[in-house]
N, C-alpha and C positions, 0 to 999 in steps of 0.2 A: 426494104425487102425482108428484111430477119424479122422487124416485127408482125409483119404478114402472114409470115411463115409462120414463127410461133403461135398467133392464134389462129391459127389454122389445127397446127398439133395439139393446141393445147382441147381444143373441142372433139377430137376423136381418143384422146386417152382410155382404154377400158383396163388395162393391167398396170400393176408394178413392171414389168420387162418395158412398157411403153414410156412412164413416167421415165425411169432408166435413160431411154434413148434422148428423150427431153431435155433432160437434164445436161446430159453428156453434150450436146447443143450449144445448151445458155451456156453453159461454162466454153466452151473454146471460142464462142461469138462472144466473151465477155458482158452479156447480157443483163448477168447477175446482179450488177448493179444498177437498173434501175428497175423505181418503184412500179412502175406496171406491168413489168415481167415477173416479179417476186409475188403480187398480189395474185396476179391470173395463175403462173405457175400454182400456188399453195391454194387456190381454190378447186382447182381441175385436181390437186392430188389429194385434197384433205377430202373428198368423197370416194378415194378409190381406199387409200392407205393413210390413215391422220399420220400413222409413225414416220411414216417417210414423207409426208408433209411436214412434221417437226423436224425433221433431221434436215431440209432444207435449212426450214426458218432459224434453226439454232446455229445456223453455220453461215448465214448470209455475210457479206461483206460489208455490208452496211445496215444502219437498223431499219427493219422493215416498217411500211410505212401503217397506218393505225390500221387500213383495212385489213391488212393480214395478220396485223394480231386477233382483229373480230373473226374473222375467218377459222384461225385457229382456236381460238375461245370455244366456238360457238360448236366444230367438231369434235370438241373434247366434253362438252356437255352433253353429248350426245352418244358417246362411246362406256365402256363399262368402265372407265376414270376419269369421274368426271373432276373429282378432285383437283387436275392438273388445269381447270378452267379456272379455279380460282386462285392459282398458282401463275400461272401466266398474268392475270388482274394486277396480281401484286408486286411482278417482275416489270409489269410495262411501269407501273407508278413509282414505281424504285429505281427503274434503271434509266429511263428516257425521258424528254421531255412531252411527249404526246400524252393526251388525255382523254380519259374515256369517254367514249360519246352514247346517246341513245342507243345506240347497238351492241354496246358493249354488256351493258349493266343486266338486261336479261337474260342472257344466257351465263354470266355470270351467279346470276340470283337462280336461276336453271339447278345452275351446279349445284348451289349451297342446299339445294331442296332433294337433289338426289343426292348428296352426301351425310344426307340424316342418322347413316348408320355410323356416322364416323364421327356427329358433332360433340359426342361427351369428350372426344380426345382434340378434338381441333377448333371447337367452339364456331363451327358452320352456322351456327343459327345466329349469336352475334353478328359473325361478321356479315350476311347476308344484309342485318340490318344497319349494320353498319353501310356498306356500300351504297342502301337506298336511301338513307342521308344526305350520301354524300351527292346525290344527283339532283345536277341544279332543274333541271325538266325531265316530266315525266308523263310518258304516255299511259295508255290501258295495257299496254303489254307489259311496262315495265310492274305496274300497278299490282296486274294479272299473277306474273309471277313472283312476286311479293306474298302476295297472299297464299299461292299453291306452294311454296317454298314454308310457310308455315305450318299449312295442312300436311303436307308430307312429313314433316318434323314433329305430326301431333301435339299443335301450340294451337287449339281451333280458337280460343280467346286473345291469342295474338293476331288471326287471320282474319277475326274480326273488327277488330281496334283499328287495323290495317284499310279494309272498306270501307268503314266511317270516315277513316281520312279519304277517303276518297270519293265519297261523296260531297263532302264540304270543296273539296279541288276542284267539283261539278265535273269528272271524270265518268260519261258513264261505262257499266260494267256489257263487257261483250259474252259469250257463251262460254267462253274459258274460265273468266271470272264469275259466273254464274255456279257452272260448275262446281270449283272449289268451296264457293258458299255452301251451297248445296252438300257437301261433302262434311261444312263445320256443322251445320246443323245434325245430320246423321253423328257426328261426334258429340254434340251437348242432348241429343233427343229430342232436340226444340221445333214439335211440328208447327209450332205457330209462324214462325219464323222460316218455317223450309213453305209453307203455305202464302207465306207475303210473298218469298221470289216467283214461288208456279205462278203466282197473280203476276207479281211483277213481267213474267216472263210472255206471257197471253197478250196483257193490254200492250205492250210494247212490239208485238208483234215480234218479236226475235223467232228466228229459223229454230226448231226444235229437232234438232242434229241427233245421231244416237248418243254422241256422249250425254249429250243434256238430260235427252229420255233416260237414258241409263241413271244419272247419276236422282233422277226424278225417284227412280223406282228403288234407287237405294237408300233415300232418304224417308221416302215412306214406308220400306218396309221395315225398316231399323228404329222406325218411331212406332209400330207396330199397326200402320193405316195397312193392311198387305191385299185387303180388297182395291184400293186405289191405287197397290203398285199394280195389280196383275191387270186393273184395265188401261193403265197407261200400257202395259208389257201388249196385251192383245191388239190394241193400238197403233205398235210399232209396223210401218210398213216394211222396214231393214233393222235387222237383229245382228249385231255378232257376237262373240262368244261371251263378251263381258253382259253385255245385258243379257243371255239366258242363264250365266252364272250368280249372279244377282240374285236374279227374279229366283234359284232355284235355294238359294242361301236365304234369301230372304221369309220362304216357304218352312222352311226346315226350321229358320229362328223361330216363326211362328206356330211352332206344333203341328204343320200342315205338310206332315211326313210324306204321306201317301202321295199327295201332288206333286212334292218335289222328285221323287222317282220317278211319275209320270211323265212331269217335264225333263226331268236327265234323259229317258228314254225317247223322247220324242226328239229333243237336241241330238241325239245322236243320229238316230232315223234321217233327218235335215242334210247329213252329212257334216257339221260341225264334230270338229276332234277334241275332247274334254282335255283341258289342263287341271295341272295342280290343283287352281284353285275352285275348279268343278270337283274334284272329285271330294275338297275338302265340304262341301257345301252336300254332298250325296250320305258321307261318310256321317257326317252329324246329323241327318235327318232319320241315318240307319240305328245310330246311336238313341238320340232320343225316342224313336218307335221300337226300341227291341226288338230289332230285325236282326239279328247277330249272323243269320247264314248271308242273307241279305250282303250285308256287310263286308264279312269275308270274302264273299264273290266280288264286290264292286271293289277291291282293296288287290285281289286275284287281278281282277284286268287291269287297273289302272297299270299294274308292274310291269304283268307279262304280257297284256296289248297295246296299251300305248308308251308300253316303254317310260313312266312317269317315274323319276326318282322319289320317295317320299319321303317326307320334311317331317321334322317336329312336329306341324301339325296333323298330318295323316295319322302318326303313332299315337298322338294323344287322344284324336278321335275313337282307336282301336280299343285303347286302355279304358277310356269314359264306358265305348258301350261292354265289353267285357264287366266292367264293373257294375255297373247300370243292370248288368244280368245277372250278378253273383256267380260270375266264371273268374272268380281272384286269379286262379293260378294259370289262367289264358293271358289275362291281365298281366302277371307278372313277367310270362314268357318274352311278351311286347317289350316290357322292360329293360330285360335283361338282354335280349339280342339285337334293339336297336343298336344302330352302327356310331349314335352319338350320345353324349350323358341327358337324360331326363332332364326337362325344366321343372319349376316349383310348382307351376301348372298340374303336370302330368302326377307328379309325386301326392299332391294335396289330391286326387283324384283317385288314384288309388289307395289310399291310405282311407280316406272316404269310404270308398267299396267296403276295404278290410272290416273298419266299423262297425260298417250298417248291415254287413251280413254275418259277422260274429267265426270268421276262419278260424280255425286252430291256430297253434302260433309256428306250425312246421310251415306255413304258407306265408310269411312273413321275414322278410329282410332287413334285418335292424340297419342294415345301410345304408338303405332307403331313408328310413326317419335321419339319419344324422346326415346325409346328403343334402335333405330337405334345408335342416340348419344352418349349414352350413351355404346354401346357397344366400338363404335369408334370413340370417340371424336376426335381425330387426325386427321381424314381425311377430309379436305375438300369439297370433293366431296356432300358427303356426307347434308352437309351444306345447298349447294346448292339446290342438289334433295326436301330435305324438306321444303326448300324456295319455289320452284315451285311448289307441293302440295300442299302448301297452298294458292299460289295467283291463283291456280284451284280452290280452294274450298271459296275463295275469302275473306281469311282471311290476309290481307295487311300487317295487325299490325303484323303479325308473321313472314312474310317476312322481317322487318325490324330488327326485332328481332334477326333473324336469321346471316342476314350482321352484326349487332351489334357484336354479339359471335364470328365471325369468327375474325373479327379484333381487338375485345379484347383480342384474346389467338394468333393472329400474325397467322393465318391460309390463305394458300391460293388456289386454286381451282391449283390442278396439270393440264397442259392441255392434253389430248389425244392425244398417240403413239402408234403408233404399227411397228412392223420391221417383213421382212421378206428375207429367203437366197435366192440368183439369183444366178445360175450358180459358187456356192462356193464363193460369196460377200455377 
């Protein structure tokens, strides 16, 4: 009769107050300890409230049984810690005798891909591979996120070494794992190679999803085919925001100003709401067309219409095209009243500007250049830029200065390259 009951309550759960009453439940029917009250329970709550889902599981009376640790993995890969997926991984293998299974390893390998920003401190990208070692079978999911765990980690030479093995496993790749490919290539610029998967993807008849489309059009526009993104884009019978953000980033990488404000304006028109990374994609197109009112307008509503917080990138866009127009001291305003310190980006950008349009030196921040250093002493380049700055601003003695430091710490000015594919060379 109680187990009945319980799953009865456990499929109308919609609150924390509800979970509560449940709880309150198992515990005086002494339910608690068994394993299919602890799994259903922590499944019905790790989608309402994970926290109060761990706060069960870490308090059970006995150790919960593998599926509630997957359970809980798999809602913490999914939450904004995901960290605590790969934490729990290494709790179950340390503390218990159960072992992880197919279910386990993906959303584990999940985690390690969205904790990319954490891996210099926690070495997430090891261990990610470490885990996939350690899995004695392995489907396409596991395979799948293997690889998107490397792309996210921008390792796309790992991501691929990774599909090779998986080919030889004769594993084939579903649209996830398409995807990610898809993703390495826009990472190395290897159209030849993002043009075997399109084939690949045709003759194999695979469903061509928006992700797939999408990630279609950002692989070609990033290799600079942007005619063949925009008839895949015309193409799409279902659009959301990532494929018009693309296509309109894509546009803008390509010197193809004017279209991409045509389609921001039309993506709006649709009723589609621009994010961030719309507006970053509008702001750079206003940038390299010397649209600077332009600009300021689209930078005006992002704030004060959609309410968009702006990022380092938004600012750097502002700084580029102020610079890009010989408005230094517009530029510097950007600077100095963003709400966070300058990256090396933005600083080599405006010091750029300063150069090439020859300010006086009342328009110049010696802070800025030692900022720069300071952020990247290692770079040469660097070095130099702030030597030129200065014998614009006609300060000699710092120019010397500058040569001084670079040959005291053995630095030397990398020279400029760039490469690009011919005909699959």
């Amino acid at each position: 009769m109680n187990f009945r009951h319980i799953q009865t309550l456990l499929q109308q759960p919609k609150t924390t107050t509800h979970l509560l009453q449940i709880h309150s439940f198992i515990l005086k029917t002494a339910l608690d300890h068994h394993e299919f009250i602890i799994s259903n329970f922590i499944l019905a709550s790790s989608s309402i409230s994970i926290d109060f889902a761990r706060l069960f599981f870490d308090n059970s009376p006995v150790i919960p049984p593998l599926f509630a640790w997957n359970t809980i993995i798999k809602g913490y890969s999914k939450s904004p810690t995901p960290l605590e997926s790969v934490r729990l991984h290494n709790q179950l293998q340390r503390t218990t005798d159960l072992k992880p299974d197919k279910f386990t390893y993906p959303f584990v390998l999940k985690s390690c891909g969205r904790c990319s920003m954490l891996a210099t401190a926690c070495g997430n990208v090891g261990f990610a591979g470490q885990v996939f070692d350690e899995m004695s079978q392995r489907d396409v999911v596991s395979w799948s996120s293997m690889i998107a765990g490397y792309v996210t980690c921008n390792y796309p030479l790992n991501a691929l070494s990774v599909f090779l093995d998986m080919k030889q496993a004769k594993e084939k790749p579903n649209s996830v794992t398409l995807v990610s490919l898809l993703s390495v290539c826009s990472h190395l610029v290897n159209i030849k190679m993002g043009e075997s998967i399109h084939a690949y993807i045709l003759t194999n008849d695979i469903r061509l999803d928006v992700s797939l489309l999408t990630a279609l059009i950002g692989m070609y526009a990033t290799c600079g085919y942007i005619e063949k993104a925009m008839v895949i884009f015309n193409s799409m019978k279902e659009r959301n925001l990532q494929s018009w953000t693309i296509m309109i980033s894509g546009l803008a990488e390509n010197g193809r100003g004017e279209e991409a404000i045509s389609l921001f304006n039309e993506m709006e028109k649709v009723g589609l709401i621009p994010d961030a990374m719309s507006f970053s994609g509008i702001l750079s197109a206003c940038s390299h067309m010397g649209l600077v009112e332009k600009g300021r307008e689209y930078f005006d509503r992002m704030v004060k219409c959609y309410k968009v917080k702006p990022t380092m990138e938004h600012y750097g866009c502002m700084v580029d095209m102020f610079g890009r127009a010989g408005m230094i001291e517009e530029a510097y305003d950007v600077l100095r009243n963003m709400p966070m310190e300058p990256n090396s980006i933005m600083l080599r950008s405006f010091m750029s500007a300063y150069k090439n349009h020859g300010i006086s030196r009342s328009s110049f921040d010696e802070n800025l250049m030692k900022l720069l250093l300071k952020i990247e002493p290692e770079v040469g380049a660097n070095y130099i830029l702030s030597a030129t700055v200065s014998s614009v601003s006609g300060y000699w003695s710092d120019v010397d200065d500058m040569r001084v430091a670079m040959k005291g710490i053995g630095l030397k000015k990398v020279p400029g390259c760039s490469w690009v594919q011919v005909k699959g060379v």
